[in-house]
N, C-alpha and C positions, 0 to 999 in steps of 0.2 A: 550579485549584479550580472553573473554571468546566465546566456540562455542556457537550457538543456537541449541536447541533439538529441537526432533520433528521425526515422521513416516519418512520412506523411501520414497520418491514421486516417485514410482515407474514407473507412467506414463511417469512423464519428464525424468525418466533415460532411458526407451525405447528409445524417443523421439530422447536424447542425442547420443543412440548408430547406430541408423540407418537415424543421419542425416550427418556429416562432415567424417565418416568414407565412407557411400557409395558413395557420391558424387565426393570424392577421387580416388574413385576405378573406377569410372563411366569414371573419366575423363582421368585416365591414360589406358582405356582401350581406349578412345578415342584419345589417341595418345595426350591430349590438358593437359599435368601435370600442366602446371604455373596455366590454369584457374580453375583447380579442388584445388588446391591451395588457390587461391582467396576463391571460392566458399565455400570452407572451413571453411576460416576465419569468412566469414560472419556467417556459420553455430554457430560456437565456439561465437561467440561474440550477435548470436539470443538465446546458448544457457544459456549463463547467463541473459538475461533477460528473460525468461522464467522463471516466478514465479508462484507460485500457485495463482490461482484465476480465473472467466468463462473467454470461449473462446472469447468473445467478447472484454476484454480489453486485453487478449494479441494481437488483432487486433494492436490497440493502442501502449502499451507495448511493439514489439516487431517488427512493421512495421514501425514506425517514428523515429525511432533510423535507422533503416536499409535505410532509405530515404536518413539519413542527412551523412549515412554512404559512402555512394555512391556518394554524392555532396562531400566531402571531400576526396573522391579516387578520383573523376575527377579534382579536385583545386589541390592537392596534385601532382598527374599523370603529369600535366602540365606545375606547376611552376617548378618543380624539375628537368623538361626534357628543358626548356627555359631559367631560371633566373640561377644568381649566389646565391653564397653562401650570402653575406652579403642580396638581395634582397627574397631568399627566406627564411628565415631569418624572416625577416620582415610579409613576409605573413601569417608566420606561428604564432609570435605572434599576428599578426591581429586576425587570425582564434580564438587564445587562448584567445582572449578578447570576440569575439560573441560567442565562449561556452561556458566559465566561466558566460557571462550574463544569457545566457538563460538558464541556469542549476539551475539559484533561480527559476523557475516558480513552480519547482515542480519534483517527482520521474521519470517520462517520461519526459519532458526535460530535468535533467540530464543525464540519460542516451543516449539522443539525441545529448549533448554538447559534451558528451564523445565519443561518435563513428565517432564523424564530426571532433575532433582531432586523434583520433588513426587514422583513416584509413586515412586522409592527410599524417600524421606522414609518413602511410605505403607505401603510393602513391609513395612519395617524393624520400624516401629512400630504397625502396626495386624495383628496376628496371626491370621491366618484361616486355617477349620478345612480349609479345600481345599487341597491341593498345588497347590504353584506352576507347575508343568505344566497346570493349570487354569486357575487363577487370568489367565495371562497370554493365554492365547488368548479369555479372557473378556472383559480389557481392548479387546483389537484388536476383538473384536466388536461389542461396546458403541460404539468408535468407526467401525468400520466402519458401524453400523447408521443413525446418522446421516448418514455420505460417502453414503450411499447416497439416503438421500430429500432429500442433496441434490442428488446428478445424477438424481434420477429425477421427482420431483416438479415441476410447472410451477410459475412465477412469476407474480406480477399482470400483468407485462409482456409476456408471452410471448404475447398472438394479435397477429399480427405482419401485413400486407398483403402476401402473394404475387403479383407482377404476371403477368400470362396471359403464357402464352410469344409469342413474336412483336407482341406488344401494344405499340404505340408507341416500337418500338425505332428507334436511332438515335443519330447521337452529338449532340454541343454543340448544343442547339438555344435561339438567343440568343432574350431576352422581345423581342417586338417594341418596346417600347416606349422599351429601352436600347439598340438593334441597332447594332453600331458599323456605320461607312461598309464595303460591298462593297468587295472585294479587285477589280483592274481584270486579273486572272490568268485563265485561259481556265478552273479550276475555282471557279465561284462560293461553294461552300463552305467554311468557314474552316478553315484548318489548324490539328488540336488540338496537334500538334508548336511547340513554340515558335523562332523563327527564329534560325538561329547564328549572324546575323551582324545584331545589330541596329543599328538608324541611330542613334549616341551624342545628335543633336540632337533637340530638339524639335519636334512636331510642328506647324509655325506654324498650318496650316488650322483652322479653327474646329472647335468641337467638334458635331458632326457629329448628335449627338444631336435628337430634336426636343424641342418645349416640355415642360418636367417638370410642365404642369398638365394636372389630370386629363382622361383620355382618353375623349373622348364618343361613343368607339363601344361596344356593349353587350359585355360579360364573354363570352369564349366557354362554353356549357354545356359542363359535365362532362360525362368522357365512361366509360364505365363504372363501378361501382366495384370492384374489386382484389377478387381471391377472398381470403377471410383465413382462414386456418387455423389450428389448434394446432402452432406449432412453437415449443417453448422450448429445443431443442440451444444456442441462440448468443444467448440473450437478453440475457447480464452481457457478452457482446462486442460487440453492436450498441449498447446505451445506454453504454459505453464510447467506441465509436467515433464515437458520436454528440454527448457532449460534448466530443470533442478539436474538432469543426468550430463546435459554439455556440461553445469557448473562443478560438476565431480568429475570430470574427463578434464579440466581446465586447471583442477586445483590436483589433481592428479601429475601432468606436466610442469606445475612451479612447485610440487613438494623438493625441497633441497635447494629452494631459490629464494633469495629475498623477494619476491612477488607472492610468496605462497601465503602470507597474511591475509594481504588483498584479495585474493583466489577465496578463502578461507570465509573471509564477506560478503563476497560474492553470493557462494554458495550457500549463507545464511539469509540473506536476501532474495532466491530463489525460491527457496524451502517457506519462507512465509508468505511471497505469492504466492507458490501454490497452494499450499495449505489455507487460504483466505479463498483462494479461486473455488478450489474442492468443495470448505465448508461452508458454503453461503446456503440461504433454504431453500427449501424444496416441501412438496405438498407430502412427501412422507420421511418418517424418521430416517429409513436407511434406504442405498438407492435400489433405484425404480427400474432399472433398464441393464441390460447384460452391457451394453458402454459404459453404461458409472460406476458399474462396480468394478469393471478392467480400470478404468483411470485410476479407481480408486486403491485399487491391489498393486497400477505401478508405481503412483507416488510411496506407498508404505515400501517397496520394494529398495523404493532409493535411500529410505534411509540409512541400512545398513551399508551400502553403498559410502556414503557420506561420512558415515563413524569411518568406516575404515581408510577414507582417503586424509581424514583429521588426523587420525592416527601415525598413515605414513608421513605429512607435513611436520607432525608435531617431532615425528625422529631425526626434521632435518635432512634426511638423504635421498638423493635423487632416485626414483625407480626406472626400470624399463621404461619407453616408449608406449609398446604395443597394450601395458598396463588400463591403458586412456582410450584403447580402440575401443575394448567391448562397452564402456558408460555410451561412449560416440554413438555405437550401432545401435543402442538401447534408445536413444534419444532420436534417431532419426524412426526407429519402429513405431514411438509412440506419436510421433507428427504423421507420418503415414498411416498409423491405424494397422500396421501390419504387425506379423511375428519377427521377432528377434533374426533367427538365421546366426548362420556360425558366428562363436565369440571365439574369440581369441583367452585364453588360459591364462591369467600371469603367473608368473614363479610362485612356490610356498615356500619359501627359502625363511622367512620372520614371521612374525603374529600378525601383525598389519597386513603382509601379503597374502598369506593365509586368510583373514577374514577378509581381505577382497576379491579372494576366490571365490570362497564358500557363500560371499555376497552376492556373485555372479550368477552363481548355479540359484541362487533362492531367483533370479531376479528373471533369469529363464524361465526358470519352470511356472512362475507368477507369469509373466507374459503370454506362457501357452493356456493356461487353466486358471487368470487369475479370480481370484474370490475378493468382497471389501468388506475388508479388515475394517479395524479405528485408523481415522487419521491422526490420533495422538495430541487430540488439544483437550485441553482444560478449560471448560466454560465459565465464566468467571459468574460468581452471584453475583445477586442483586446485596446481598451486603457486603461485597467488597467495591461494587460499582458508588453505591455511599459511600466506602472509605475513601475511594479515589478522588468520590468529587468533596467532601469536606475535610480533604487531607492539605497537608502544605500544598503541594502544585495545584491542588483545585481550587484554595482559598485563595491563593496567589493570583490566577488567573480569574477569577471570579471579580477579584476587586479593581484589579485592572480594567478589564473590560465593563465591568458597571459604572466608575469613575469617568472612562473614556467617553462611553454611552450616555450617560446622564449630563456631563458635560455641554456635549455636542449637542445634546437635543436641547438643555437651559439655552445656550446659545441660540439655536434656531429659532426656539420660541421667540426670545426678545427680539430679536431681528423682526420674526413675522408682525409680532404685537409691534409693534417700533413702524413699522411700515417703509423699512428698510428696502427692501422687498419690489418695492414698487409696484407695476403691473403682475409680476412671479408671486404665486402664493405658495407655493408647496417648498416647504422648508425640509421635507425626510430627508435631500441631498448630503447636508451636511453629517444629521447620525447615523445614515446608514455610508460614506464614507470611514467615519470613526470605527465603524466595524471592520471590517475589512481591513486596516492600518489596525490596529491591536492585536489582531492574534496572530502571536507568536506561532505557530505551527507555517507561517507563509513567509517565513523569514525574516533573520537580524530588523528589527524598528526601522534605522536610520536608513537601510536599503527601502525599506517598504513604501517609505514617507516618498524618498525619492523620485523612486519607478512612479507611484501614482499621483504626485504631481507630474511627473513628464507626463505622463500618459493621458491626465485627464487637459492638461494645455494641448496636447496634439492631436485628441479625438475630437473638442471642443471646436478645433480649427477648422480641421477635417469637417466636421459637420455643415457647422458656418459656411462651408466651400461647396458641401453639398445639395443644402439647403435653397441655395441661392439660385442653382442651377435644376435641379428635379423637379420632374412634374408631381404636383400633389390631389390624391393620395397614395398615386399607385408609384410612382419614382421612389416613395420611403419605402412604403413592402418591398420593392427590390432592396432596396439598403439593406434593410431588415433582415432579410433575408440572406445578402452575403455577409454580411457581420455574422448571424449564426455557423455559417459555415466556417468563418475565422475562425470563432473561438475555440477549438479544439486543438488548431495550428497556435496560436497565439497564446493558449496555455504553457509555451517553454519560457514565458519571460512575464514578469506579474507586470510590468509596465508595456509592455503589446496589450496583453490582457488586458489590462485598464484603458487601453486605447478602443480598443475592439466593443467596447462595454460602454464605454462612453459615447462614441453614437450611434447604437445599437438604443442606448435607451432615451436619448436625445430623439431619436426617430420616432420612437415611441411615443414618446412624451408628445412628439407634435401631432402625429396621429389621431392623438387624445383629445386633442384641442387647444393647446399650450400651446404659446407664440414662441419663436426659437429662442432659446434661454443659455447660448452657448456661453457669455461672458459674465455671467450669475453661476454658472456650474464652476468656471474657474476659480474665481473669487471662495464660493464653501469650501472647492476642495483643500485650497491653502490654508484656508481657517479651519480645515478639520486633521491637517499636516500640524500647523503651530501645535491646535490640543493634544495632540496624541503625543507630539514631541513633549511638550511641558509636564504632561501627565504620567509618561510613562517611567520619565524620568524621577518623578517626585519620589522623597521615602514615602514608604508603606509600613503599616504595622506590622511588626512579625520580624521573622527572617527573610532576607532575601533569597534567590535561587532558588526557590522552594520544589519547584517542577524541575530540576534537573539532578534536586536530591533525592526527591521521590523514584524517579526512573533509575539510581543507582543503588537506593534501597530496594525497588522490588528485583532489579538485576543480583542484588547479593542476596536475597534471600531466594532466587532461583537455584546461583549456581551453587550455594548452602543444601539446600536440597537434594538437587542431582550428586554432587559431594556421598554423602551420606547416606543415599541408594545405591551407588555403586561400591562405595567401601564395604556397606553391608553384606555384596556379593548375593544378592538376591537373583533368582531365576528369572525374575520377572521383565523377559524383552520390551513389552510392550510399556510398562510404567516406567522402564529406565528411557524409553526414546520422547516417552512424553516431556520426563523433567528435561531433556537434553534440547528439545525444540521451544520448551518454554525458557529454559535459562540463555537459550544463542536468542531466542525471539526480544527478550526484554535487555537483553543488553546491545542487541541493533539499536532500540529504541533508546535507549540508553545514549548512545555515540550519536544517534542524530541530533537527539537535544542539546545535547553539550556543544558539537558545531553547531550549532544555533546560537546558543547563549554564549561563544566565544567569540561569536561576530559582532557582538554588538559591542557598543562604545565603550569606555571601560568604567563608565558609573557604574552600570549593567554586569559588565563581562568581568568582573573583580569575585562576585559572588557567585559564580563558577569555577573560582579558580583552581585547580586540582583535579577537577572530577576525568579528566582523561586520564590520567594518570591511573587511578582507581579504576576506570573501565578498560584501559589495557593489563591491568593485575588480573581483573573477573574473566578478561576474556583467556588469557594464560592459565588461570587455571581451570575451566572448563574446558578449554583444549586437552591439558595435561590430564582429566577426569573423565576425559572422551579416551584418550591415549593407556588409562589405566583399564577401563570396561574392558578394552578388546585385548590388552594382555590377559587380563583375569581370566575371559573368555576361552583365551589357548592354552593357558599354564595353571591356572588357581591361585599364581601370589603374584605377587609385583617385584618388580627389581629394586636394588638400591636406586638406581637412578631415580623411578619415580617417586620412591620416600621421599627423598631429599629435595626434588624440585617441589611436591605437594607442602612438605614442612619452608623451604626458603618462600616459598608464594603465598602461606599464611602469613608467616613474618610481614613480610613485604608488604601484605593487604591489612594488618593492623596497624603499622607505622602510618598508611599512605590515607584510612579510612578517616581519621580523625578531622584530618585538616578541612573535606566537606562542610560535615557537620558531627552529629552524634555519634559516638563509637560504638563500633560492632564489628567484632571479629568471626570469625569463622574457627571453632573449635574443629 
């Protein structure tokens, strides 16, 4: 129930206000209202997906929704103008079972699942005077016309520091003032390669450093300043790539703190922004431009970064300060688009500090000359993508959402055959409401019911109040037009959002030729609250929890994995960082579902019970298997310490695993 904070995203409110408002105006200057209507819609429905993050996955994000959006006006369009009531009916919960499945794959196929039932919904039930041969390449428009000013358009963030070519090039160049002790080797300068064969003992000699009180010789002057130009191509990839290194300078300052969990998650939530921001497509396999391939070499650069700051968390003890400087100065180089410049050296005094050294020098020297690497994902097939959606969680969701759907739409029919309805003929309100209130990825049921009754009584109002007073038609294209710029703002709370949306399409609708229908949109919405409550509530065949078992099975069969390549002691950096991003990726995912399925009432919330329990065992010991790599790293073997928390953590995780569901331990 609560909003999310957070800056203005000023960008997407532009976005929001010169896309479904002009499109509107475009079209009713074109004599063609129903299609600027449509066009509209799609706008309104690209502009909630439209989140922060590079231009590249809103490709993703914002065009494969708009795809499935269009296949479901053209299914929708057809059956609704051929079939009956009881047959379309039927289709439409058909429809409700293939979105509800493929809505477990993940945040873009639910979004996908959901635009493939609203706009059937809208097909079926909102009758317009254009053939659907129209109508649907109107939709792709309307959403196109947004994707568009959103790769096209600069962001507040986007004048960015180009450094002159040749300009203070060079690799690791330590601050004076941390400079560890000269190597006694015939090249005086440090090797950015980290040594294979490190010395297991400590290093007795004093530490080498001079006095950390302040340095009384004067600051050197700056020395040019950086040409800065317009370039926003990589602007959602560098403030990505740039909070994964704050979040290791962050989780570096609470190692030896109870906040270092949190830091810990943080930092894990970083790491699959950016990695999502990196891999979105592109017109070739690998990149294209001497910029994407540096992004690309500094995300890979933080990873070791990352192992080693898990590693010093996971020992508990506080490190230096100045440890957190050099992730800091990396983080600011890559929002500037510039070079590193002196880092600061931490102690090698343990294994941890020592690979946060030698992480340092990699992350230099990649800075100055970087290359791209892999960014270390694992593409999932196409038949594991079936597994997901005919697994527990996809079955689970599937039948949900086609009950809810099929439901709603039985309803609306009888109403509209019933002549319930009166002068209002367009009954989609109701099953495309039911959508939106069933999927579980937008939060706990009983919140959702909620918010979107508040929201659609107080847009309804708002309209009403509107209505009353604007001149028509040009007083609603204004409307129109700032509701789209709301809705980017109003994305922190689902009941704004449902406010924002509701006379945004209310406008529409009158646009269209529909008389105001604000006390008929209240009325469905309540009746598509009651359904969803009554339904979501009912038993289901099967097991329950089914999606919050699945996310804790494929989270234990990650850190099973990672486990098992590291024990192995394998050379392989690049396979060990992939299992270690896929086993932290799938147990974020993991913890979000479960806060999810623990918010809701306790008919619901019973058949999650345990699962955090089990995801803080996964997450302990992927730490402790991140903590083991980079011992292995320095020494070849492990200590007792880590035997015995790796053997007490499987314990723990086969006592704690059962209570879910089926047992699986971790040999």
């Amino acid at each position: 129930m609560r909003a999310q904070r957070g800056p203005v995203p000023w960008a997407a409110v532009t976005r929001g206000a010169l896309a479904a408002g002009p499109l509107l105006l475009a079209a009713l200057l074109a004599g063609r209202a129903s299609l600027g209507v449509v066009a509209a819609i799609a706008a309104m429905l690209a502009g909630i997906n439209d989140r922060p993050g590079s231009r590249r996955t809103s490709i993703r994000r914002i065009g494969v929704p708009a795809l499935a959006g269009a296949v479901g006006l053209l299914v929708g369009s057809y059956a609704g103008a051929h079939l009956g009531a009881f047959a379309l009916t039927l289709v439409l919960t058909g429809l409700g079972l293939v979105g509800g499945g493929i809505s477990a794959i993940g945040p873009v196929a639910s979004g996908t699942g959901t635009q493939l039932l609203v706009t059937s919904a809208v097909g079926a039930g909102m009758p317009l005077p254009d053939p659907v041969w129209q109508t649907a390449p109107a939709f792709l428009a309307g959403a196109g016309w947004l994707l568009a000013l959103r790769l096209l358009l600069p962001t507040p963030v986007s004048r960015t520091g180009d450094p002159r070519p040749g300009r203070g090039r060079g690799p690791y160049r330590p601050d004076s003032r941390f400079a560890p002790r000269p190597d006694k080797r015939s090249d005086p300068r440090p090797d950015p390669r980290p040594d294979p064969r490190p010395d297991p003992r400590p290093d007795p000699r004093p530490d080498p450093r001079p006095d950390p009180r302040p340095d009384p010789r004067p600051e050197p002057r700056p020395g040019p300043r950086p040409d800065v130009r317009l370039d926003f191509r990589f602007d959602g990839e560098r403030v990505a790539v740039a909070e994964v290194y704050d979040a290791v300078a962050a989780l570096l300052d609470a190692a030896g703190t109870e906040h270092a969990g949190a830091r810990r998650a943080a930092l894990t939530a970083a790491l699959d922004h950016a990695q999502d921001a990196l891999a979105g497509p592109r017109l070739r396999r690998h990149p294209s431009s001497a910029a994407e391939r540096r992004l690309h070499a500094q995300y890979a650069a933080a990873l070791p970064l990352g192992e080693a700051a898990t590693a010093l968390a996971w020992a508990e003890r506080t490190v230096p300060k100045r440890a957190a400087e050099g992730p800091r100065r990396l983080a600011a180089a890559v929002r500037g688009n510039s070079l590193a410049g002196p880092l600061p050296a931490p102690a090698r005094t343990d294994p941890a500090l020592r690979a946060l050294d030698a992480a340092l020098l990699h992350a230099a020297e990649v800075f100055d000359r970087g290359r791209a690497p892999d960014l270390h994902t694992r593409r999932r097939s196409v038949a594991a993508l079936v597994r997901t959606v005919l697994g527990a969680g996809g079955r689970e969701y599937a039948l949900r959402a086609g009950l809810c759907f099929g439901a709603a739409a039985a309803t609306a029919q009888a109403l509209h055959h019933g002549h319930w309805y009166g002068a209002h003929q367009h009954w989609y309100w109701l099953p495309a409401t039911a959508v939106f209130l069933v999927k579980p990825d937008l939060g706990p049921l009983v919140s959702r019911v909620l918010c979107r009754a508040a929201g659609t009584v107080l847009g309804a109002l708002l309209f009403a109040g509107f209505a009353a007073v604007l001149p028509r038609p040009e007083g609603l294209v204004v409307l129109v037009a700032v509701c789209g710029a709301l809705v980017p703002v109003a994305a922190r709370h689902f009941a704004a959002q449902t406010t924002v949306v509701t006379v945004l399409v209310l406008a529409l609708v009158m646009v269209g030729g529909e008389p105001q229908a604000s006390a008929g949109r209240i009325g469905e919405t309540l009746l598509a609250c009651a359904i969803v409550l009554i339904v979501g509530h009912l038993p289901v065949p099967g097991q329950r929890g089914g999606g919050v078992r699945a996310r804790i099975d494929a989270a234990d069969a990650a850190a099973h994995a990672y486990l098992v390549h590291v024990l192995g002691e394998s050379d392989d950096r690049a396979a060990r960082w992939t299992l270690r991003r896929e086993a932290y990726r799938t147990l974020a995912e993991a913890r979000a579902a479960i806060a999810r399925a623990a918010a809701e009432l306790p008919a619901l919330a019973r058949h999650s019970a345990g699962a955090d329990e089990v995801a803080a065992v996964l997450e302990r010991l992927v730490d402790t298997t991140t903590a083991c790599a980079v011992h292995l790293d320095d020494t070849g073997r492990l200590t007792p310490r880590h035997t015995e928390r790796l053997a007490a953590l499987r314990d723990e995780l086969a006592t704690r695993r059962g209570r879910v569901g089926r047992s699986r331990t971790l040999a």
